[in-house]
C-alpha positions as CSV (number, residue, x, y, z in Angstrom):
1,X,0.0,0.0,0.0
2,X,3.1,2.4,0.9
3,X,4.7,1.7,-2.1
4,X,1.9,2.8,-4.1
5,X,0.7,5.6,-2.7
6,X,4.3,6.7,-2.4
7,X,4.3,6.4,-6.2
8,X,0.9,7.9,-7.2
9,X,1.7,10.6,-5.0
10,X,5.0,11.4,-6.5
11,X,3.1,11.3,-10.1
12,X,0.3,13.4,-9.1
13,X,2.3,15.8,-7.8
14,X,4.9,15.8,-10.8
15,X,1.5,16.0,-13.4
16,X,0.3,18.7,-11.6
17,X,3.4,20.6,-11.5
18,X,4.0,20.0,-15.1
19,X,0.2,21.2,-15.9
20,X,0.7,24.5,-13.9
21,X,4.3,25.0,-16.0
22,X,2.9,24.5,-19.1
23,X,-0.7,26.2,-18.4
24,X,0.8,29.1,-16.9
25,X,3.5,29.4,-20.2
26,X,0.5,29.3,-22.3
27,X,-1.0,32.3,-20.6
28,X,2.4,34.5,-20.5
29,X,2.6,33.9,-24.1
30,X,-1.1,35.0,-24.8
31,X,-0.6,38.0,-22.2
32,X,3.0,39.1,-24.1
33,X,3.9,42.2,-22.9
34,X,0.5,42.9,-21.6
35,X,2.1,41.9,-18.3
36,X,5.2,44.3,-18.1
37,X,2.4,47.2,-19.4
38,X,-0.2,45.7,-16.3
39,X,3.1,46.3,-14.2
40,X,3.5,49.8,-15.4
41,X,0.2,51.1,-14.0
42,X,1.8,50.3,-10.7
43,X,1.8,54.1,-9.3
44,X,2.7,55.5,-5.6
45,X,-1.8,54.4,-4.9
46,X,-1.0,51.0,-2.8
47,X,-4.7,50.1,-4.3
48,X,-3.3,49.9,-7.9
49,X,-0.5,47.9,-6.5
50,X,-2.8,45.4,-5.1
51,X,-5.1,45.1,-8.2
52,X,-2.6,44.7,-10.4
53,X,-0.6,41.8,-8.2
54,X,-4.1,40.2,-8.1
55,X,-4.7,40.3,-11.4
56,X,-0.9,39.0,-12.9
57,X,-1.1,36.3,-10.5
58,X,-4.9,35.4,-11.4
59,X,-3.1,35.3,-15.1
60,X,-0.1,33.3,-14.5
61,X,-1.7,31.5,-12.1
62,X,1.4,31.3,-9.3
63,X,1.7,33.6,-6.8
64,X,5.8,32.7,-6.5
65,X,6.4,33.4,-10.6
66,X,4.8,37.0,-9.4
67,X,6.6,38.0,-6.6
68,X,10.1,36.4,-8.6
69,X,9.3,38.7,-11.5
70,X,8.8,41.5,-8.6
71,X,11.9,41.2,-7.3
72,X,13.5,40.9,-10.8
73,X,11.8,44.7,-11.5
74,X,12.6,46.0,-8.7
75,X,16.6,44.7,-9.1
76,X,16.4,46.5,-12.2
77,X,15.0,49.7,-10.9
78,X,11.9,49.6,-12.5
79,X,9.8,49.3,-9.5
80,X,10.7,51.2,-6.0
81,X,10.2,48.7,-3.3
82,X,7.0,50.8,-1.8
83,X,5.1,49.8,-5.0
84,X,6.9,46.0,-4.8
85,X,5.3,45.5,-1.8
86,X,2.1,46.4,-2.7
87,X,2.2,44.2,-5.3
88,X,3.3,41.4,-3.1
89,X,0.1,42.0,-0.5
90,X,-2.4,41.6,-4.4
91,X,0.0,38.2,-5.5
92,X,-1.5,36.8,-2.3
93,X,-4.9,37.5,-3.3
94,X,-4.9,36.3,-6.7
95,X,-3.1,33.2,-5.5
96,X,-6.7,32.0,-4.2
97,X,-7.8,31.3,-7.9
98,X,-5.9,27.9,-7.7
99,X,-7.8,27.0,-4.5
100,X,-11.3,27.6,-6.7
101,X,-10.0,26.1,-9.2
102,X,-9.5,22.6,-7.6
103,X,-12.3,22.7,-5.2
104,X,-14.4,22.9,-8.7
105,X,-13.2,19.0,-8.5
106,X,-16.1,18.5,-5.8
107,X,-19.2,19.4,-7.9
108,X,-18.1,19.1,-11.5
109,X,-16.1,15.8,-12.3
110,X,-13.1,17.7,-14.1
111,X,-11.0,15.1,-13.8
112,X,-13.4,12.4,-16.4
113,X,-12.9,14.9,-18.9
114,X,-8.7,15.7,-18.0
115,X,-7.8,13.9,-20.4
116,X,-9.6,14.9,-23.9
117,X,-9.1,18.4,-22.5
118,X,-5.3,17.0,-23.1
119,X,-5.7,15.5,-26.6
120,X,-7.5,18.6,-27.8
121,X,-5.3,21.1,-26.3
122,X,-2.3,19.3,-28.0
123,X,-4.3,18.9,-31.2
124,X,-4.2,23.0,-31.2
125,X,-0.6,23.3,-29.8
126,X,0.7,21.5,-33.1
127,X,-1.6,22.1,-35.5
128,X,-3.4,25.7,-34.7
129,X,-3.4,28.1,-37.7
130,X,-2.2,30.8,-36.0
131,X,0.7,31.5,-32.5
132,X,-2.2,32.5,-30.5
133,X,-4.3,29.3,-31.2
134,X,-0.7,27.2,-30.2
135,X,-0.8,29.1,-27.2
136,X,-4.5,28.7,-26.2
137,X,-3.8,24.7,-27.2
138,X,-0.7,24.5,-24.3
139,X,-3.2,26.2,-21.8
140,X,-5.9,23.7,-22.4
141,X,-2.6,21.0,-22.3
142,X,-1.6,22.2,-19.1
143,X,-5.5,22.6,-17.8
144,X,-6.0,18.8,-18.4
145,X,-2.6,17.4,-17.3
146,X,-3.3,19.4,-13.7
147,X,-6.8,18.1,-13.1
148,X,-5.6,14.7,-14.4
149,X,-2.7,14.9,-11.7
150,X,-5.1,16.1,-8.7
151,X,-7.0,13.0,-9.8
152,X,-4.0,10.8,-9.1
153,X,-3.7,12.4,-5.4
154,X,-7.5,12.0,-4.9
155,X,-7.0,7.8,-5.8
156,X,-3.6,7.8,-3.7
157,X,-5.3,9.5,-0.9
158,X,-8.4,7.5,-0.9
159,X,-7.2,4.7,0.8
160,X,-6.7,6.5,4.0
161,X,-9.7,7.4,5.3
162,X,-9.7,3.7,6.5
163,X,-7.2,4.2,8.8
164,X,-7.6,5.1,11.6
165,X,-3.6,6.0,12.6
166,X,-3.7,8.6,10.0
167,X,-6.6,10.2,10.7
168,X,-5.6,10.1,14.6
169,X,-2.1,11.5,13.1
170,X,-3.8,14.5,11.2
171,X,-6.2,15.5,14.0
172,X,-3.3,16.8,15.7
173,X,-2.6,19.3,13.8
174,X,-6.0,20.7,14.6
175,X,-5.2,20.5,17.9
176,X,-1.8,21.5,17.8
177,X,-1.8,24.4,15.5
178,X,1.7,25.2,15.3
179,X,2.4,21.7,14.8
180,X,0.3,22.0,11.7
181,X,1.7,25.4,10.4
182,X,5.5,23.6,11.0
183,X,4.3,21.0,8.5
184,X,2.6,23.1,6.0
185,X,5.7,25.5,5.8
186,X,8.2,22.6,5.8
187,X,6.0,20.8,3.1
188,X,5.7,24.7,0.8
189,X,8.8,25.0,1.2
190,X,9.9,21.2,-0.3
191,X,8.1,22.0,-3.2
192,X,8.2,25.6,-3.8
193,X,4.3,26.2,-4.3
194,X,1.8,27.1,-2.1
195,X,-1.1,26.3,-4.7
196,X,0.4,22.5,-4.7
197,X,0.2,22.5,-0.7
198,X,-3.7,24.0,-0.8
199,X,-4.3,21.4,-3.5
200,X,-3.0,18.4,-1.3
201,X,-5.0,19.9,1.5
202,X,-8.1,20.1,-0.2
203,X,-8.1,16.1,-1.5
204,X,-6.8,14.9,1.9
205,X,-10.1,16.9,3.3
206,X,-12.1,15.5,0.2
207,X,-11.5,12.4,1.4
208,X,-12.0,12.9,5.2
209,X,-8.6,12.8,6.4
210,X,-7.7,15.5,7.6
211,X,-10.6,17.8,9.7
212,X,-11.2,21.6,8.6
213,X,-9.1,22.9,11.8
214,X,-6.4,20.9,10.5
215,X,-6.8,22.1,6.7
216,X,-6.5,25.6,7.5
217,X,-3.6,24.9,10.1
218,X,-1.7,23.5,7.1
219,X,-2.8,26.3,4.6
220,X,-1.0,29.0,7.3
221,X,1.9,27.0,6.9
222,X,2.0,26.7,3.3
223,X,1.6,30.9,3.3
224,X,4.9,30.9,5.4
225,X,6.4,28.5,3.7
226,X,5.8,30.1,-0.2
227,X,8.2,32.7,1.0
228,X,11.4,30.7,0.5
229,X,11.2,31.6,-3.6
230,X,11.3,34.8,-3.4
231,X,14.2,34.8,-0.6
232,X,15.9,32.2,-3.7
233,X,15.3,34.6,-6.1
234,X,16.9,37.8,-4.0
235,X,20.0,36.0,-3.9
236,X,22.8,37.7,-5.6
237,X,20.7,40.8,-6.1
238,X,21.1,44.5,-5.4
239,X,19.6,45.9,-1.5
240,X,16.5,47.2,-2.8
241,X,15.4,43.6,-4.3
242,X,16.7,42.0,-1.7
243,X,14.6,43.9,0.8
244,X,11.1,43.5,-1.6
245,X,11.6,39.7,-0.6
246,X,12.3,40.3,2.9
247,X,8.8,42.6,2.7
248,X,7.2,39.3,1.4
249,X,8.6,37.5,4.2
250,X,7.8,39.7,6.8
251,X,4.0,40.3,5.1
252,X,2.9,36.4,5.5
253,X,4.8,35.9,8.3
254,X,2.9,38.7,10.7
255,X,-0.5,37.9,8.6
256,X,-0.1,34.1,9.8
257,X,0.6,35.6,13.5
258,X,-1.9,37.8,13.3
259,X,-4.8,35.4,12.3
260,X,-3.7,32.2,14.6
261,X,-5.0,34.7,17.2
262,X,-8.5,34.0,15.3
263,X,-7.6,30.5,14.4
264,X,-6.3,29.1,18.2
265,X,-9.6,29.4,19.9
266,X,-11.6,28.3,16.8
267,X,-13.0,31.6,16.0
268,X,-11.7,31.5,12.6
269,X,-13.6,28.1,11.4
270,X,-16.5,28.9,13.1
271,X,-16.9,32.6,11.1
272,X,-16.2,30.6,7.4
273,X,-18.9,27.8,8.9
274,X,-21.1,31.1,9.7
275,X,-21.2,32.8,6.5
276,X,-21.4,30.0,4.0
277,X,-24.9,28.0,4.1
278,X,-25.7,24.6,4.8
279,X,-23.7,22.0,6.5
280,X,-20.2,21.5,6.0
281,X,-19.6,17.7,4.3
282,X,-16.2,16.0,2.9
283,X,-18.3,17.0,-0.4
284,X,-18.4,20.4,-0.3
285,X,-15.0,21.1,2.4
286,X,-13.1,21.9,-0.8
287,X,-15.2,25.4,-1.1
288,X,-14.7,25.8,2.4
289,X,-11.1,25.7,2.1
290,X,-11.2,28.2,-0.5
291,X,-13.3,30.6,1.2
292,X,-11.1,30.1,4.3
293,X,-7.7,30.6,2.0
294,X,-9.8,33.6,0.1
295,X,-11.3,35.5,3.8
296,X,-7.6,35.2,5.6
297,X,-5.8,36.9,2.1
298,X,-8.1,39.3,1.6
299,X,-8.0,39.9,5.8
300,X,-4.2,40.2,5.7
301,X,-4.5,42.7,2.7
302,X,-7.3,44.9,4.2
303,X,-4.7,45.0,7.7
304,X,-1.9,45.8,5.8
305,X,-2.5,48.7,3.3
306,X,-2.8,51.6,5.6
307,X,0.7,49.7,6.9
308,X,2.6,49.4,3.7
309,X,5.1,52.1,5.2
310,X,5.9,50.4,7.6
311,X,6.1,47.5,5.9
312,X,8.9,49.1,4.0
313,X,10.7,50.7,7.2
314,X,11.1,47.2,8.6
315,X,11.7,45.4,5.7
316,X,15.0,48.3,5.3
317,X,15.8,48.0,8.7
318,X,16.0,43.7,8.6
319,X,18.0,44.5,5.4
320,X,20.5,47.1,6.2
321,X,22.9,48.3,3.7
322,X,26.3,47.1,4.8
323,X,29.6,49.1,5.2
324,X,32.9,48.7,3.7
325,X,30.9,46.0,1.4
326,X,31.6,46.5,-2.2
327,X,28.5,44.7,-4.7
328,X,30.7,43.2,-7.2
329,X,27.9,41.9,-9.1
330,X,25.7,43.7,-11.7
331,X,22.4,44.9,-10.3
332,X,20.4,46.3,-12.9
333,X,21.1,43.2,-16.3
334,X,17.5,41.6,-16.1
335,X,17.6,38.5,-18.3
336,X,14.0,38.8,-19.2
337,X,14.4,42.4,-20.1
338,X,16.2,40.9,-23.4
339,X,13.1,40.6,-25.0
340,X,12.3,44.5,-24.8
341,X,15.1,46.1,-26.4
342,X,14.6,49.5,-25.4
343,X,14.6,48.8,-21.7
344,X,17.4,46.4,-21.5
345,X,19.8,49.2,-23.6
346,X,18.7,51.3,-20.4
347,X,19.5,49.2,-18.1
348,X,22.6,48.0,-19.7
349,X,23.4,52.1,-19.7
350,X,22.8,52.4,-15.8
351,X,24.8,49.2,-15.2
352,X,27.4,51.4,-17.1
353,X,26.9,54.1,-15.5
354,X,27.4,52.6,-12.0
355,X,30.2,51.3,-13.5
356,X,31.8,54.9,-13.7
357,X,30.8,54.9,-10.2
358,X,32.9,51.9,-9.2
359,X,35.9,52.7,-11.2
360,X,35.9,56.6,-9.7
361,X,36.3,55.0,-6.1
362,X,39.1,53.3,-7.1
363,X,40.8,55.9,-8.6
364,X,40.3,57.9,-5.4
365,X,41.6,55.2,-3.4
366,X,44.2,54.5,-5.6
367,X,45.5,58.6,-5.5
368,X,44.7,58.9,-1.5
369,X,47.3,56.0,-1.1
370,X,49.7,57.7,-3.3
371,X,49.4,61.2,-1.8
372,X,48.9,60.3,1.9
373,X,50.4,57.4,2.4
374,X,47.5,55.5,3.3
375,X,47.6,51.8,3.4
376,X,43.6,51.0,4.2
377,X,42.9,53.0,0.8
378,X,45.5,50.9,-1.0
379,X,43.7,47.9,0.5
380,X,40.3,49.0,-1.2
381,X,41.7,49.4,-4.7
382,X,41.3,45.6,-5.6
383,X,38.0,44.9,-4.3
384,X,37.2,48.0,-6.7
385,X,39.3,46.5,-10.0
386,X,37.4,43.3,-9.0
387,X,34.1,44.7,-9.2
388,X,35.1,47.3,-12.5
389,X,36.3,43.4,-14.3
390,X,33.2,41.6,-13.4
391,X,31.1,44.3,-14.9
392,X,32.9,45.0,-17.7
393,X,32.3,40.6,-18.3
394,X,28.9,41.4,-17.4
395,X,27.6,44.1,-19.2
396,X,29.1,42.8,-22.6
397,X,28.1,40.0,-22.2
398,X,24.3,41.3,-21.9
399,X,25.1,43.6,-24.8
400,X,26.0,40.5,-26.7
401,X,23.2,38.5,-25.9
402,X,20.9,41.9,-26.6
403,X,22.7,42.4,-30.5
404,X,20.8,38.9,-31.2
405,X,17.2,40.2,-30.6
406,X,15.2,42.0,-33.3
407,X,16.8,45.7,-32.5
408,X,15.3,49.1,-33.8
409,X,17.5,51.6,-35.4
410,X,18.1,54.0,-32.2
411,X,19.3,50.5,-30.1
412,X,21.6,49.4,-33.0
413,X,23.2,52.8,-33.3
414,X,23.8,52.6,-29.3
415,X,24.6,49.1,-28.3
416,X,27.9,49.2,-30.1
417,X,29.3,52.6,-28.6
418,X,27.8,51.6,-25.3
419,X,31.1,48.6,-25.2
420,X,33.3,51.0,-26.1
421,X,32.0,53.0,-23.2
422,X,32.4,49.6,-20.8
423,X,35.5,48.9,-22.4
424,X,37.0,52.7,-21.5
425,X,35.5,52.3,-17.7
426,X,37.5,49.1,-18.0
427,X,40.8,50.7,-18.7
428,X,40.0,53.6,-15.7
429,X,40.3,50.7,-13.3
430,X,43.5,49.5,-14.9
431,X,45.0,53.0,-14.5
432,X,43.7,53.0,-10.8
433,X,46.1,49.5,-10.1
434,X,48.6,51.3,-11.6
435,X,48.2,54.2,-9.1
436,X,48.1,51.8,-6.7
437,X,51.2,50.0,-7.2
438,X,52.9,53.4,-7.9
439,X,51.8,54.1,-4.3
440,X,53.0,50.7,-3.1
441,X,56.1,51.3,-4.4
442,X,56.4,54.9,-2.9
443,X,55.7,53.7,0.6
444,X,57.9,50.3,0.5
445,X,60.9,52.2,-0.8
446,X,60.5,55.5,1.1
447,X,60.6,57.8,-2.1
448,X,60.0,61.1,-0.8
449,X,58.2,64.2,-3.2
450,X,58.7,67.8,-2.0
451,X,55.7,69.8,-0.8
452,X,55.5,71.5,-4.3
453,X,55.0,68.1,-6.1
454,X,52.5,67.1,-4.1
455,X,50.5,70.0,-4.2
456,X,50.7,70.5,-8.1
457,X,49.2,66.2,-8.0
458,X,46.7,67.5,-5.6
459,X,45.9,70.1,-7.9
460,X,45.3,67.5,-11.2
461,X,43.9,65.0,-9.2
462,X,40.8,67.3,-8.2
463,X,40.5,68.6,-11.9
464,X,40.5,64.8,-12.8
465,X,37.8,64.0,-9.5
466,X,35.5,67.0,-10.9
467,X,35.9,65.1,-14.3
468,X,34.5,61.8,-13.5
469,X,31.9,62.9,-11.5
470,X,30.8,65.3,-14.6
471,X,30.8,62.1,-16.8
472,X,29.1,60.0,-14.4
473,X,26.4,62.8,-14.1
474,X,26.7,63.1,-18.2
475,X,26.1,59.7,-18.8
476,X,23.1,59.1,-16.2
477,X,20.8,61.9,-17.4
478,X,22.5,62.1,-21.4
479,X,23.7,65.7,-20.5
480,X,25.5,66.9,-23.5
481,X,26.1,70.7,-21.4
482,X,27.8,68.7,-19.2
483,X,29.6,65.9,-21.4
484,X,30.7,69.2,-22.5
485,X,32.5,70.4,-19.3
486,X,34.1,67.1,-19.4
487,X,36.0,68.1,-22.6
488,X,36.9,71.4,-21.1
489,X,38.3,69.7,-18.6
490,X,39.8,66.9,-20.5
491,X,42.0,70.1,-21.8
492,X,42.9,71.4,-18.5
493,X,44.0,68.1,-17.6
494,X,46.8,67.7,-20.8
495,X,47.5,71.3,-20.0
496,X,48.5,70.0,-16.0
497,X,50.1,67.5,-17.2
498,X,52.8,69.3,-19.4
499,X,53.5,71.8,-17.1
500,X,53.6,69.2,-14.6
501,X,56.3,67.0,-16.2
502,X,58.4,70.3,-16.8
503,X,57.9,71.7,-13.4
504,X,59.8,68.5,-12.1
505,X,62.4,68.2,-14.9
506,X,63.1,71.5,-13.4
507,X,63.2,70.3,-9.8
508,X,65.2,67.1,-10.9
509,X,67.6,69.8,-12.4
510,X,68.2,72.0,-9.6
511,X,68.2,68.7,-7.5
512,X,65.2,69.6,-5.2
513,X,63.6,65.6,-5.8
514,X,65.2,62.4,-5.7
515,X,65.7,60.8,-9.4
516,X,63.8,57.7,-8.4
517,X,61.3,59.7,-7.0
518,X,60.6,61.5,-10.2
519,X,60.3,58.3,-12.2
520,X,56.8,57.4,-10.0
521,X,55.7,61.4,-10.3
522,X,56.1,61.2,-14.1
523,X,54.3,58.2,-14.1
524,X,51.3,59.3,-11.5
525,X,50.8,62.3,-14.1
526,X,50.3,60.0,-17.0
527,X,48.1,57.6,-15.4
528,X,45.8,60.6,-14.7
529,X,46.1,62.3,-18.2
530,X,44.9,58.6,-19.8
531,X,42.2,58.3,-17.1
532,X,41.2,61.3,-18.5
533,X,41.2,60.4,-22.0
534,X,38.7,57.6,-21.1
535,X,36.6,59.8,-19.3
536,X,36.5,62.2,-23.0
537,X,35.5,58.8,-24.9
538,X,32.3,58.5,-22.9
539,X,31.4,62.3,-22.7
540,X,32.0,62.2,-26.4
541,X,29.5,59.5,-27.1
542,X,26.7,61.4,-25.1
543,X,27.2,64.7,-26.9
544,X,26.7,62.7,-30.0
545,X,23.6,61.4,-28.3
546,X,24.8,57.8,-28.3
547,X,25.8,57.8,-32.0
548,X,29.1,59.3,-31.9
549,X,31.6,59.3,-35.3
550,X,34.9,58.5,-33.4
551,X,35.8,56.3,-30.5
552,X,39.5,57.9,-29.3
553,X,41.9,55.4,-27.6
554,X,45.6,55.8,-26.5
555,X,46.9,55.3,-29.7
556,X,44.3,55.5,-31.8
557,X,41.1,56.0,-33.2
558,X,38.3,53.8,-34.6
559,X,35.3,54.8,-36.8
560,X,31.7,54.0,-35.6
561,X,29.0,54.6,-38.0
């Protein structure tokens, strides 16, 4: 008997997963980019928030694929993490659908007609007329194989309602409900899907094994438990996404606490027993189930919306932003972004742009090591070069990926100059480690510059500060005034560094600086000039809006058309 239930329950499980895949597929395909323009309407009104979480998740039919692509938006920057949040609370709403769905099993007999529903939908998949046809035939697909796997739980499950160990075994978990909520949440988070969990509940209390106290216990859990995919998904993203799952967390987590005050005394069941009619029966507990899942949702919604501040506050204080900890990883290259040109070229250009960022702070480092002896900056300048490298991997390699997609003609002109951009932020870093082990070299061997020296450095090293922040600024808002400046600059910055260079020679003549000594300032001053060079490439490209004629090297330069 083990064996086989073991089995059946393992095959249910795998057809209904399989269903959900391939019915929710259908639906994103037939949605398109209906669903990133749903997600646009998302505005600083909570309400909206909700509405449209309910209503993406009621489409796609899993409340986890909503709050993953969440957290993907708001890594990219497209959402703030108020808005996330709100449509977090509505994910949790429209996750309820599933819940109908299967208690549907209990008055129509949806699983006799699984599997035509199959053959038909597959008939359409392969031989519809039109993409849209395919795409209703894989929804139909996925509709049968999912009631056709429920079916396989309700046969495995049967069984036990003759036993009496189970059904002792179960009742504890209305008795105990912590005990309950433990499994649920262990169980959820096993299988990644709170809609699975619900669906398990309702056929175990379909076939009077578990009571409704127990059902609902196990639901609680299951809400806890859904929480894990979101937490998976954060991983190795920026603060702001990582916090929208924490917010999810922290959302089901108090709702759950907030209702077991309800649910421990048997309030809870007795209100869902109150306000639907008739007498509850192992027929018609599915609806109950649903109603209960639907009531504590909608609950936990109402509670939280006048709370959604603080909601965020909480979810930024259990998610602080840690110091001295450089993000080496990109934050804003959204895979699924690919398939919208327009926005991934954005994002690929405030990737870049934070790029500048990175490779600035190492320069600083780098020059504060060199000028002030100071060995914690020096320390700093690899983690930098580290994070400048993996960037430079990262964004190409997004740029690369985004060259093979349909492109318009304002994208094609751009991607290209955009590497060379990556590509010149590159080289900044490089110039940094040179600083660096200039400055390493100074310190070691004790090579001494006379107070003159180091305030004409001090002098190019804040033209060449004001200059990468310019550029940063240039590139984030496409300011071509201030690309501009940059090239002003650019010129100031050659200009210190022949008079630099002379001013020394002199010195070296007159014997006021060690020879050795002059060997690192000479090369200090042409680190800087070629940082600045780099910095002219990218203020060039945004003065020719993204479409510039000439891309300038050290030794060259290279036509773009």
């Amino acid at each position: 008997m083990i064996p086989n239930l073991i089995c059946s329950v393992i095959g249910g499980l795998g057809l209904f997963f399989f269903g959900m895949q391939i019915m929710s597929e259908g639906l994103k395909n037939i949605a398109g980019e209906r669903l990133r323009s749903i997600l646009s309407m998302v505005t600083k009104l909570p309400i909206i928030g909700i509405l449209v979480g309910a209503a993406i998740t009621c489409l796609i039919q899993s409340s986890s694929a909503t709050t993953v692509m969440v957290v993907g938006f708001v890594n990219a920057g497209l959402l703030v993490l108020k808005q996330a949040i709100s449509v977090i609370i509505g994910a949790n709403i429209g996750t309820t659908f599933t819940a109908w769905l299967v208690s549907s099993m209990s008055v129509f007999k949806v699983t006799q007609y699984a599997l035509p529903v199959v053959g038909i939908g597959f008939g359409l998949n392969m031989m519809g007329r039109t993409k849209r046809m395919r795409f209703w035939g894989q929804v139909l697909m996925g509709f049968g194989l999912l009631f056709m796997g429920l079916g396989y739980l309700q046969d495995a499950f049967a069984p036990l309602q003759e036993s009496q160990h189970v059904k002792d075994m179960f009742i504890r978990f209305g008795s105990n409900p912590i005990l309950g909520i433990l499994v649920g949440m262990i169980v959820t988070m096993l299988v990644q899907s709170s809609s699975a969990t619900i669906a398990i509940v309702q056929i175990m209390a379909f076939n009077g094994i578990i009571s409704f106290p127990a059902a609902i216990t196990l639901m609680l859990g299951g809400d806890i438990g859904t929480t894990i995919t979101a937490q998976l998904a954060a991983v190795n993203t920026n603060l702001e996404a990582r916090r929208a799952a924490m917010s999810h967390t922290l959302f089901n987590v108090i709702g759950v606490g907030f209702i077991m005050i309800f649910v421990y005394p048997g309030w809870f069941t007795e209100f869902v027993d109150f306000i639907i009619p008739g007498q509850m029966t192992t027929l018609n507990i599915m609806f109950y189930i649903a109603v209960a899942n639907s009531l504590f949702k909608c609950i936990n919604a109402a509670m939280f919306l006048p709370f959604i501040g603080f909601l965020e506050k909480a979810s930024i204080f259990l998610v602080p932003k840690r110091k001295g900890v450089i993000d080496i990883g990109p934050q804003y290259l959204e895979r699924h972004l690919l398939n919208t040109p327009p926005i991934a070229m954005e994002q690929a250009r405030r990737e870049t742009v934070r790029m500048i960022g990175l490779a600035s702070q190492s320069v600083g480092c780098a020059v504060n090591s060199f000028l002030k002896h100071d060995m914690n900056a020096l320390k700093s300048v690899d983690k930098f070069e580290q994070a400048v490298d993996n960037l430079q991997s990262a964004i190409t390699q997004y740029l690369i990926e985004l060259s093979q997609q349909r492109l318009g003609q304002t994208e094609s002109e751009e991607l290209p100059v955009l590497i060379h951009n990556v590509n010149d932020v590159e080289r900044i870093g490089d110039h940094a480690e040179n600083i660096a082990e200039l400055a390493e070299r100074k310190i070691e061997q004790r090579l001494p510059l006379s107070s003159a020296a180091i305030n004409e450095l001090t002098l190019m090293w804040n033209e060449l500060n004001s200059m990468m922040r310019e550029t940063e600024e240039a590139l984030k808002n496409r300011d071509m005034q201030m690309a501009e400046r940059v090239l002003c600059r650019e010129q100031s910055i050659n200009r210190f560094q022949v008079n630099l260079k002379k001013g020394h020679v002199g010195r070296l003549n007159k014997k006021l600086c060690d020879i050795k000594s002059g060997v690192i300032f000479m090369d200090f001053v042409d680190n800087l000039e070629k940082i600045g060079d780099h910095l002219t490439n990218v203020a060039e490209g945004v003065i020719g809006n993204m479409r510039w004629r000439g891309v300038r090297s050290e030794n060259a330069i290279f036509e773009v058309k």
